[in-house]
Biotite code that builds the C-alpha atoms (Angstrom):
import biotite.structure as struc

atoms = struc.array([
    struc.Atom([-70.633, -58.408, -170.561], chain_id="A", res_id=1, res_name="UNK", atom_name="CA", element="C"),
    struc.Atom([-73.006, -57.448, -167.729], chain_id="A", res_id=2, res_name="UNK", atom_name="CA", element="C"),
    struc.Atom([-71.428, -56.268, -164.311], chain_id="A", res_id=3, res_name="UNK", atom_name="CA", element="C"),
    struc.Atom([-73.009, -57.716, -161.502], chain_id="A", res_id=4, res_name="UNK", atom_name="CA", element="C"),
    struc.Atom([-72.278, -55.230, -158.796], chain_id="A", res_id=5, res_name="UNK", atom_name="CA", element="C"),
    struc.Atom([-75.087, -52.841, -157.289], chain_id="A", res_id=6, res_name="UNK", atom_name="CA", element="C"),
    struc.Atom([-75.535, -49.949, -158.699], chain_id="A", res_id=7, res_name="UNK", atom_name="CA", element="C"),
    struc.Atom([-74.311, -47.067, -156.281], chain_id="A", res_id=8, res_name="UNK", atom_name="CA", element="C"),
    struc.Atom([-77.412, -44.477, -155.604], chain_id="A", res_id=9, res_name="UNK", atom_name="CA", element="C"),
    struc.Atom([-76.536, -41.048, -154.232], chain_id="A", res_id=10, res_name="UNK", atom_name="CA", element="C"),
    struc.Atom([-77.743, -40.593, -150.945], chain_id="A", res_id=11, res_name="UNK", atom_name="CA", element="C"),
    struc.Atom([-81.101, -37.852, -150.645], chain_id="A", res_id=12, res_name="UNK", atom_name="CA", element="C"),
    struc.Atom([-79.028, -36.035, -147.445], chain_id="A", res_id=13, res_name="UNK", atom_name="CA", element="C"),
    struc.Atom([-77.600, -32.708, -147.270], chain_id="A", res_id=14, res_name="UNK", atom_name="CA", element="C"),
    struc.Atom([-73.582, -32.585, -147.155], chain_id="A", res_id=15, res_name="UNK", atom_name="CA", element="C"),
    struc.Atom([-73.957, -29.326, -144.209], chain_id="A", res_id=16, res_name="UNK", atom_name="CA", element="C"),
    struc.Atom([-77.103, -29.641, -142.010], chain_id="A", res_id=17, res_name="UNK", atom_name="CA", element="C"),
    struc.Atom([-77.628, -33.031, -142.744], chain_id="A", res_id=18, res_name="UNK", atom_name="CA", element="C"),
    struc.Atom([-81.461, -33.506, -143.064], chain_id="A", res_id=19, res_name="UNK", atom_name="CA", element="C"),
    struc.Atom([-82.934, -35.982, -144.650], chain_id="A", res_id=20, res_name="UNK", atom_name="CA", element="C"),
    struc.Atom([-85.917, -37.462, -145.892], chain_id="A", res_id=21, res_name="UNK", atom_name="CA", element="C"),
    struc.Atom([-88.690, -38.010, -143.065], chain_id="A", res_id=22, res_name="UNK", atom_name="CA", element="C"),
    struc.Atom([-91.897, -40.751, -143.398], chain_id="A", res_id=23, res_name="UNK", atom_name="CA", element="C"),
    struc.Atom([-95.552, -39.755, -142.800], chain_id="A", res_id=24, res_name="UNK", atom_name="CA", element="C"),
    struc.Atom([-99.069, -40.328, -144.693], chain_id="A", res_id=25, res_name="UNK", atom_name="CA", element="C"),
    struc.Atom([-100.791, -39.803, -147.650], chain_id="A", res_id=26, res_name="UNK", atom_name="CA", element="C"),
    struc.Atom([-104.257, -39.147, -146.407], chain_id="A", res_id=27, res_name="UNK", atom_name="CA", element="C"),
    struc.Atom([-106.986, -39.938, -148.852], chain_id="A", res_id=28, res_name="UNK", atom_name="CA", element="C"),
    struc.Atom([-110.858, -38.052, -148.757], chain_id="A", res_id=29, res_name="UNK", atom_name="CA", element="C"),
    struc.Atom([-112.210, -41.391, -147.137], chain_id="A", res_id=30, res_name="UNK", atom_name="CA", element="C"),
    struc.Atom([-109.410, -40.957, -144.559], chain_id="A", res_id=31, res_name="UNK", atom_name="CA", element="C"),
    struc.Atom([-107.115, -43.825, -145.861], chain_id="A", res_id=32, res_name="UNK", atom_name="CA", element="C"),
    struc.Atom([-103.707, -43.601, -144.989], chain_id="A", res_id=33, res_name="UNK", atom_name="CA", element="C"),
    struc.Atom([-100.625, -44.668, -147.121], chain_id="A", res_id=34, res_name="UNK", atom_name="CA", element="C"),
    struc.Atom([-97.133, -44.356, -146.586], chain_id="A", res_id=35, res_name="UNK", atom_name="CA", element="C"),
    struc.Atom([-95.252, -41.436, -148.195], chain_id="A", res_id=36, res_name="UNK", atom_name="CA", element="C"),
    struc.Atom([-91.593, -39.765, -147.607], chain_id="A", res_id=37, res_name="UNK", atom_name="CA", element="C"),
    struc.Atom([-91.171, -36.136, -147.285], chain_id="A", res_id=38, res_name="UNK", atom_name="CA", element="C"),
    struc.Atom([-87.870, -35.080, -149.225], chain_id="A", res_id=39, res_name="UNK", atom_name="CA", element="C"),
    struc.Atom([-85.423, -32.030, -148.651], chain_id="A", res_id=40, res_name="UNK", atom_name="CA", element="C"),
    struc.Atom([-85.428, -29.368, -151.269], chain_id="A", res_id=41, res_name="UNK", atom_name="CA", element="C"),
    struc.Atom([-81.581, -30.556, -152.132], chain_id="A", res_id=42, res_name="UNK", atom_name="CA", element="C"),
    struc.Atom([-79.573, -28.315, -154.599], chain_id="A", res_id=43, res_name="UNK", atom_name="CA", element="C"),
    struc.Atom([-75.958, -29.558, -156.269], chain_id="A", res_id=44, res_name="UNK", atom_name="CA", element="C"),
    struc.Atom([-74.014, -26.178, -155.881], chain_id="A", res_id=45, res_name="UNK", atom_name="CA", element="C"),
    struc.Atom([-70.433, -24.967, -156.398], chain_id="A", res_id=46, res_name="UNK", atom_name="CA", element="C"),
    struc.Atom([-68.968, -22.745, -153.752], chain_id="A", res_id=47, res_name="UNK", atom_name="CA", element="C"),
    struc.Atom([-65.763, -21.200, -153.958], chain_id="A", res_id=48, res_name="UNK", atom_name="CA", element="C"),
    struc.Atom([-63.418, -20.593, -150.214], chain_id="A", res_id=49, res_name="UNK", atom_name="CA", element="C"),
    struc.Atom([-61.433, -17.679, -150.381], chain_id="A", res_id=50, res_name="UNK", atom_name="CA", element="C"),
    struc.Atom([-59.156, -19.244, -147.585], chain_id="A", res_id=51, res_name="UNK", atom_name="CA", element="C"),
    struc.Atom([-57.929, -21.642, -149.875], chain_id="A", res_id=52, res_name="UNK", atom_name="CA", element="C"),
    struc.Atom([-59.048, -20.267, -152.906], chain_id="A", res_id=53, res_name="UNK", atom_name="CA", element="C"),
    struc.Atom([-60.780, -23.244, -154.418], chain_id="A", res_id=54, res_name="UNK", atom_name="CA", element="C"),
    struc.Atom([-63.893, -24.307, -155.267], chain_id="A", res_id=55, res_name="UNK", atom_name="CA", element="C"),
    struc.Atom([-65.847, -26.782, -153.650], chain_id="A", res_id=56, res_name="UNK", atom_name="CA", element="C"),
    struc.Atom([-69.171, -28.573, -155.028], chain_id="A", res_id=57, res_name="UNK", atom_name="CA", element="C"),
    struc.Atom([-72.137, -29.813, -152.015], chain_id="A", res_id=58, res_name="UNK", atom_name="CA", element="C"),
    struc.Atom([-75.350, -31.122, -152.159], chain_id="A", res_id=59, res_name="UNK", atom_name="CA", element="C"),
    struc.Atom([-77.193, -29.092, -150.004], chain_id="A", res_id=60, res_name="UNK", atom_name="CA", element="C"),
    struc.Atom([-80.594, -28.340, -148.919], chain_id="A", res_id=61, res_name="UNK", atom_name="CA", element="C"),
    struc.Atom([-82.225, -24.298, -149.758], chain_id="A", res_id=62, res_name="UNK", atom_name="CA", element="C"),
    struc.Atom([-82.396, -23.914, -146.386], chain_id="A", res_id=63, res_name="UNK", atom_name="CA", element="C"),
    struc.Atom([-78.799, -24.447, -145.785], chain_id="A", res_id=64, res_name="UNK", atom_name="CA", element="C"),
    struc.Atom([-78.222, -22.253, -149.244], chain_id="A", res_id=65, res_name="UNK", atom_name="CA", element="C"),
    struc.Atom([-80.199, -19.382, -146.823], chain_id="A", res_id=66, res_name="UNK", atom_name="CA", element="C"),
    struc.Atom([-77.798, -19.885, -143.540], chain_id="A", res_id=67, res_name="UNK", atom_name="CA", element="C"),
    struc.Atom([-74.444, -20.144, -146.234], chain_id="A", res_id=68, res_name="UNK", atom_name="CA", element="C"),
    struc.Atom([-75.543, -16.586, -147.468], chain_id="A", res_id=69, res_name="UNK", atom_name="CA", element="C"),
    struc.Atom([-76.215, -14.884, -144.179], chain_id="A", res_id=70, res_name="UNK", atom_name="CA", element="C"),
    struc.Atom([-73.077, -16.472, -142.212], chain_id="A", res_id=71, res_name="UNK", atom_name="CA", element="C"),
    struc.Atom([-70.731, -17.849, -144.803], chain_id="A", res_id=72, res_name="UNK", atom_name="CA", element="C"),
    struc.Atom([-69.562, -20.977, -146.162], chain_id="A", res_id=73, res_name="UNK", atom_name="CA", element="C"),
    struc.Atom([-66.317, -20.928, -144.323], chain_id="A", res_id=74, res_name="UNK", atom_name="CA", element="C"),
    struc.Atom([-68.231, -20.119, -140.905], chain_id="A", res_id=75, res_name="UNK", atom_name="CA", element="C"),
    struc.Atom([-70.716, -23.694, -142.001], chain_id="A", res_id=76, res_name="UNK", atom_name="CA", element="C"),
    struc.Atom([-67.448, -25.777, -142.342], chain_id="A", res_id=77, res_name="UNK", atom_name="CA", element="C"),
    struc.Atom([-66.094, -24.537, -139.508], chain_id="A", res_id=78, res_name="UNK", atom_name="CA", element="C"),
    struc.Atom([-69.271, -25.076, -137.376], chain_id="A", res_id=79, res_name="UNK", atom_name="CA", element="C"),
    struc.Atom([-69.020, -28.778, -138.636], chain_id="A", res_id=80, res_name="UNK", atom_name="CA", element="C"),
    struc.Atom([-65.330, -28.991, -137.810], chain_id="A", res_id=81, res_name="UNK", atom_name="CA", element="C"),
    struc.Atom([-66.510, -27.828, -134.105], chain_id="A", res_id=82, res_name="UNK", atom_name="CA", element="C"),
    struc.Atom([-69.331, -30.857, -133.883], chain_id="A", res_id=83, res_name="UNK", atom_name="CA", element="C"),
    struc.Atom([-66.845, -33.409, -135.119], chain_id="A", res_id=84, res_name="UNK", atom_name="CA", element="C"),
    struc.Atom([-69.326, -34.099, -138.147], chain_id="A", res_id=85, res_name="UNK", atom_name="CA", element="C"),
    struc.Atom([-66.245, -33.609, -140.886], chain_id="A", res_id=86, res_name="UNK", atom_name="CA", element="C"),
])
């Protein structure tokens, strides 16, 4: 039997900074422009918090990967907490 019901796509946004894919143009040698998107380098990746000692998995972009290494996962969730974004 077929199902009927959309199929659920995963959004293209990062879980942490939350960037996401921007528009522009591809520009041809004659100078003809179409329209293109410009994704995030997204990564699926497991990180473990000590505080609670479990592991959690994000889809985030490299960039973010770079800020999680130099101040910390728990320091990102914490900075979201702050915002109100989680």
């Amino acid at each position: 039997m077929l199902s009927l019901q959309p199929q659920k796509t995963m959004s293209r946004v990062c879980d942490l900074s939350g960037k996401k894919a921007l528009k522009g143009n591809n520009v041809s040698h004659s100078n003809k422009k179409t329209k293109r998107r410009f994704y995030p380098n997204l990564q699926t990746k497991k990180f473990f918090i000590p505080e609670t000692g479990e592991w959690i998995t994000l889809k985030v972009a490299a960039s973010t990967m770079k800020t999680i290494d130099k101040k910390g996962i728990s320091a990102c969730i914490n900075n979201l907490f702050k915002k109100g974004k989680i």
